[in-house]
N, C-alpha and C positions, 0 to 999 in steps of 0.2 A: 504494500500500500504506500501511496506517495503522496495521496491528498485525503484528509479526512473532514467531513463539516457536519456538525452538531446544528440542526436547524429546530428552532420552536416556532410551531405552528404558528398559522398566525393569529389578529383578533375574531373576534367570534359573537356571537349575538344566539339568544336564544327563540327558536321558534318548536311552537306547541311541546313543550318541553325538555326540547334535544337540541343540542350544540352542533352549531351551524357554522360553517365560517364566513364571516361579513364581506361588502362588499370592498370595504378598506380592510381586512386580512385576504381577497386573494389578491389589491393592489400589492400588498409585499410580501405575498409569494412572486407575483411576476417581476416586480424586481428585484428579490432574492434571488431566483433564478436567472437573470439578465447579472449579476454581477459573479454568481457561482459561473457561469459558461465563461467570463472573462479568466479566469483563472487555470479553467482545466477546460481539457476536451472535452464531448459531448459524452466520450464512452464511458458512462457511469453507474453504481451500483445503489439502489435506492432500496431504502429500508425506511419501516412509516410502524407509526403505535395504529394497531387498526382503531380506536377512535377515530367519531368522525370529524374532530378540529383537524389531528391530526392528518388522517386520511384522504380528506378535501385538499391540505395542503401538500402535501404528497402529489396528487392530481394537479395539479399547478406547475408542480416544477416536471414533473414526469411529461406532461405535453411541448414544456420548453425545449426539454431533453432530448424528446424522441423517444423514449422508451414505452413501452408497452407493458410491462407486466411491474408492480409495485409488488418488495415484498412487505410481510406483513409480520412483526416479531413483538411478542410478548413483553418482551426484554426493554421496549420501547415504553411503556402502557405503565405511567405511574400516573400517582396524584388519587381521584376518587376509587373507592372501591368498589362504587355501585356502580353493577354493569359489566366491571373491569373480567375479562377472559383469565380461567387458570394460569396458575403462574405468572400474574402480572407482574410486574416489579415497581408495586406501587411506593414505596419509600423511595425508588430514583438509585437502589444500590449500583453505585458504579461498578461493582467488580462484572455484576449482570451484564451491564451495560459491554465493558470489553471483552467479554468470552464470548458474547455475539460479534463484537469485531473481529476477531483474533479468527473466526470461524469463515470469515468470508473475503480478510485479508491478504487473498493472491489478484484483488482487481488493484488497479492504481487508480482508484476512488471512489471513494465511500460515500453516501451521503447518510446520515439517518433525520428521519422526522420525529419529534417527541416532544415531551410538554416540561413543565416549572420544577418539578423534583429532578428531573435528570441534565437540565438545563444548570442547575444550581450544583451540582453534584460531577457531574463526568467529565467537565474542561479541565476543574482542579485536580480532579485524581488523575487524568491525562496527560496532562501538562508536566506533573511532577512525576508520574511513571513511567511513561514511555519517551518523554522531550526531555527529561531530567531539567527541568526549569522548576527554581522551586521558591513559587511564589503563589498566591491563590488570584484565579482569574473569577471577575463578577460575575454573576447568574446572570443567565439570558434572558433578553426580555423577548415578551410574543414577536412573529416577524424578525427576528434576527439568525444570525449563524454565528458559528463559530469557524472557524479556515484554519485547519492543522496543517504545515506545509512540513512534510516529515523531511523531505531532501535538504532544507535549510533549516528547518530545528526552527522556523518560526508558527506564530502563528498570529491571527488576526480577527477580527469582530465586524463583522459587515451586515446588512447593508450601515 
């Protein structure tokens, strides 16, 4: 792997009880995607909390992409318990978080889609595990990414 990006869905609005994403959260998915394609080529690996914030969002970048088939990991799927699919990893445990990486780490880029626990959680244990940078990076806010550039040991907070 040579690029990895930690993306939180974006805002969201609720309609007849279920989470939607707004029409100002798919605005920044499509420019979250319009700045991920600046970075890397189009040949990418996407991975999405099947929620449907997240999953909407996923659907955003997956049409910018090209790609056709979104996958879907548990591993992703923190934050409420209601609803949440077996084996959620609703506390955001990062270690969850990279043994899903680790498993799919022969593409040279990753994307995943996910929400506020793992967003707060998986840059910092990241950053200091695998970049050896040891420092804590902020939690993500809705619409944003994280940009791991593994070749240069950086990384960066866009859009």
């Amino acid at each position: 792997m040579k690029h990895l990006f930690l993306v939180r869905h974006g805002n969201y609005d609720s309609r007849q009880g279920e989470y939607h994403l707004s029409q100002g959260g798919k605005l920044e998915m499509e420019r979250l995607s319009t700045a991920i394609l600046q970075r890397v080529s189009p040949d990418l690996y996407l991975l999405s909390s099947s929620e449907n914030v997240a999953i909407e969002s996923a659907r955003v970048l997956a049409e910018k992409f090209g790609i056709k088939d979104i996958q879907e990991a548990v591993e992703l799927w923190s934050g409420n318990p209601q609803g949440a699919p077996t084996g959620a990893n609703i506390s955001g445990n990062p270690l969850l978080v990279q043994k899903l990486v680790e498993s799919v780490d022969e593409k040279d880029s990753i994307i995943l889609v996910s929400h506020k626990e793992i967003g707060e959680r998986y840059p910092t244990y990241f950053s200091r595990e695998k970049m050896k940078m040891d420092f804590r990076l902020p939690a993500l806010e809705k619409g944003r990414a994280f940009h791991f550039d593994l070749e240069k040991k950086a990384y960066e907070l866009i859009p």
